[in-house]
C-alpha positions in Angstrom: -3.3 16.1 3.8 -1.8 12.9 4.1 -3.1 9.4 1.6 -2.3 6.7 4.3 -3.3 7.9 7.6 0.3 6.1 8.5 -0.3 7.5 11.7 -3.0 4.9 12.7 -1.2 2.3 11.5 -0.2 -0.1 14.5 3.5 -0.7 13.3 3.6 -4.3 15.1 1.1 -5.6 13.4 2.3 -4.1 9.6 5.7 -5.3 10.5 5.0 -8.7 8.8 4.0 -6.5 5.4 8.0 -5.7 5.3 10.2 -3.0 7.4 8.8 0.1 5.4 5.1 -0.8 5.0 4.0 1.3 7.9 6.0 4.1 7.0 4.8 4.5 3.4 2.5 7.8 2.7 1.9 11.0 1.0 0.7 14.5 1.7 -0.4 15.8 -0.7 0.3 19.7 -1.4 -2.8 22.4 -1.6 -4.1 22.3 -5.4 -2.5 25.5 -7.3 -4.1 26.8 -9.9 -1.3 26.1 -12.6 -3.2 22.3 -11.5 -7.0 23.5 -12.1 -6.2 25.0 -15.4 -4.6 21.8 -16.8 -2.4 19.3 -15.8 1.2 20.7 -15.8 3.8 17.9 -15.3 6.1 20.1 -13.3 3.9 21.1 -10.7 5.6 20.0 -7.6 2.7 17.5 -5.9 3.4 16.9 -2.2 6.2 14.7 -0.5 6.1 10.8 -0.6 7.6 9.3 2.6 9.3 6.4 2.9 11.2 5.3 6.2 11.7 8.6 7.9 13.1 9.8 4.5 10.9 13.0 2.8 11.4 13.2 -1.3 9.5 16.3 -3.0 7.6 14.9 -6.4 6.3 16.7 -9.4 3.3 14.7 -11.1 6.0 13.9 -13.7 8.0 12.2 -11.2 4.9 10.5 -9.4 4.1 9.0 -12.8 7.8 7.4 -13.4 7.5 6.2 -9.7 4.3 4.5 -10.6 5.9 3.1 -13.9 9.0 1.8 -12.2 7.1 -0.3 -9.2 4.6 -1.9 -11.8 7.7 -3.3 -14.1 9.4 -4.5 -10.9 6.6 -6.7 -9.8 6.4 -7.6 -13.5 9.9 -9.4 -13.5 9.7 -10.4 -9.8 6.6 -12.2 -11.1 8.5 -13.2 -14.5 11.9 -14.6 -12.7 9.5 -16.7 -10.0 7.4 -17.9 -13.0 10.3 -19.3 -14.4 11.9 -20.4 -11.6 15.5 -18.0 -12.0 
Protein backbone atom coordinates (compact mmCIF):
# COMPACT_ATOMS: atom_id res chain seq x y z
CA UNK A 1 0.00 0.00 0.00
CA UNK A 2 1.60 3.09 -0.87
CA UNK A 3 1.07 6.73 1.61
CA UNK A 4 1.31 9.27 -1.40
CA UNK A 5 -0.52 7.90 -4.28
CA UNK A 6 2.87 9.44 -6.12
CA UNK A 7 1.40 7.91 -8.99
CA UNK A 8 -1.31 10.64 -9.49
CA UNK A 9 0.93 13.08 -8.96
CA UNK A 10 1.24 15.23 -12.26
CA UNK A 11 5.09 15.64 -12.09
CA UNK A 12 4.96 19.16 -14.12
CA UNK A 13 3.03 20.68 -11.93
CA UNK A 14 5.08 19.42 -8.43
CA UNK A 15 8.18 20.33 -10.23
CA UNK A 16 8.15 23.85 -8.62
CA UNK A 17 7.90 21.93 -5.02
CA UNK A 18 11.76 20.82 -5.79
CA UNK A 19 13.17 17.88 -8.11
CA UNK A 20 12.20 15.04 -5.62
CA UNK A 21 8.76 16.17 -4.45
CA UNK A 22 6.88 13.93 -6.84
CA UNK A 23 8.85 11.11 -6.25
CA UNK A 24 8.53 10.96 -2.37
CA UNK A 25 6.34 7.86 -0.96
CA UNK A 26 5.97 4.90 1.06
CA UNK A 27 4.48 1.37 0.92
CA UNK A 28 3.91 0.35 3.61
CA UNK A 29 4.56 -3.55 4.46
CA UNK A 30 1.50 -5.96 5.62
CA UNK A 31 1.17 -5.62 9.57
CA UNK A 32 3.05 -8.79 11.27
CA UNK A 33 2.01 -9.87 14.21
CA UNK A 34 5.44 -9.11 16.11
CA UNK A 35 3.57 -5.27 15.20
CA UNK A 36 -0.04 -6.25 16.82
CA UNK A 37 1.47 -7.53 19.99
CA UNK A 38 3.55 -4.37 20.64
CA UNK A 39 5.51 -2.08 18.98
CA UNK A 40 8.98 -3.79 18.18
CA UNK A 41 11.49 -1.17 16.86
CA UNK A 42 13.18 -3.64 14.60
CA UNK A 43 10.28 -4.64 12.66
CA UNK A 44 11.25 -3.84 9.12
CA UNK A 45 8.13 -1.22 8.07
CA UNK A 46 7.91 -0.93 4.23
CA UNK A 47 10.29 0.99 1.73
CA UNK A 48 10.51 4.89 1.58
CA UNK A 49 11.18 6.05 -1.98
CA UNK A 50 12.92 8.86 -2.87
CA UNK A 51 14.00 9.57 -6.63
CA UNK A 52 13.94 6.20 -8.13
CA UNK A 53 16.06 5.06 -5.06
CA UNK A 54 14.13 2.20 -2.67
CA UNK A 55 15.66 2.17 1.21
CA UNK A 56 14.02 -0.74 3.50
CA UNK A 57 13.14 1.04 7.14
CA UNK A 58 12.49 -0.49 10.48
CA UNK A 59 10.15 1.75 12.68
CA UNK A 60 13.44 2.56 14.53
CA UNK A 61 14.81 3.92 11.50
CA UNK A 62 11.52 5.74 10.42
CA UNK A 63 11.64 7.55 13.71
CA UNK A 64 15.45 8.92 13.27
CA UNK A 65 14.27 9.88 9.69
CA UNK A 66 11.56 11.87 11.29
CA UNK A 67 13.96 13.34 13.96
CA UNK A 68 16.65 14.28 11.46
CA UNK A 69 14.14 16.34 8.87
CA UNK A 70 12.50 18.28 11.90
CA UNK A 71 16.10 19.55 13.23
CA UNK A 72 17.01 20.48 9.63
CA UNK A 73 14.14 22.80 9.10
CA UNK A 74 14.93 23.93 12.64
CA UNK A 75 18.35 25.49 11.70
CA UNK A 76 17.34 26.27 8.04
CA UNK A 77 14.76 28.39 9.90
CA UNK A 78 17.49 29.45 12.65
CA UNK A 79 20.37 30.45 10.09
CA UNK A 80 17.56 32.61 7.80
CA UNK A 81 16.24 34.08 11.17
CA UNK A 82 19.48 35.38 11.72
CA UNK A 83 20.48 36.15 8.52
CA UNK A 84 23.84 33.55 8.23
Amino acid sequence: MSVNQRHSLDQKKVQRFGNYFGSIDFEINSVSQAVLEGKKQDTKAGKLLIGGKEFECTLAELDRIIETCQTAKAVFFQKYRFGL
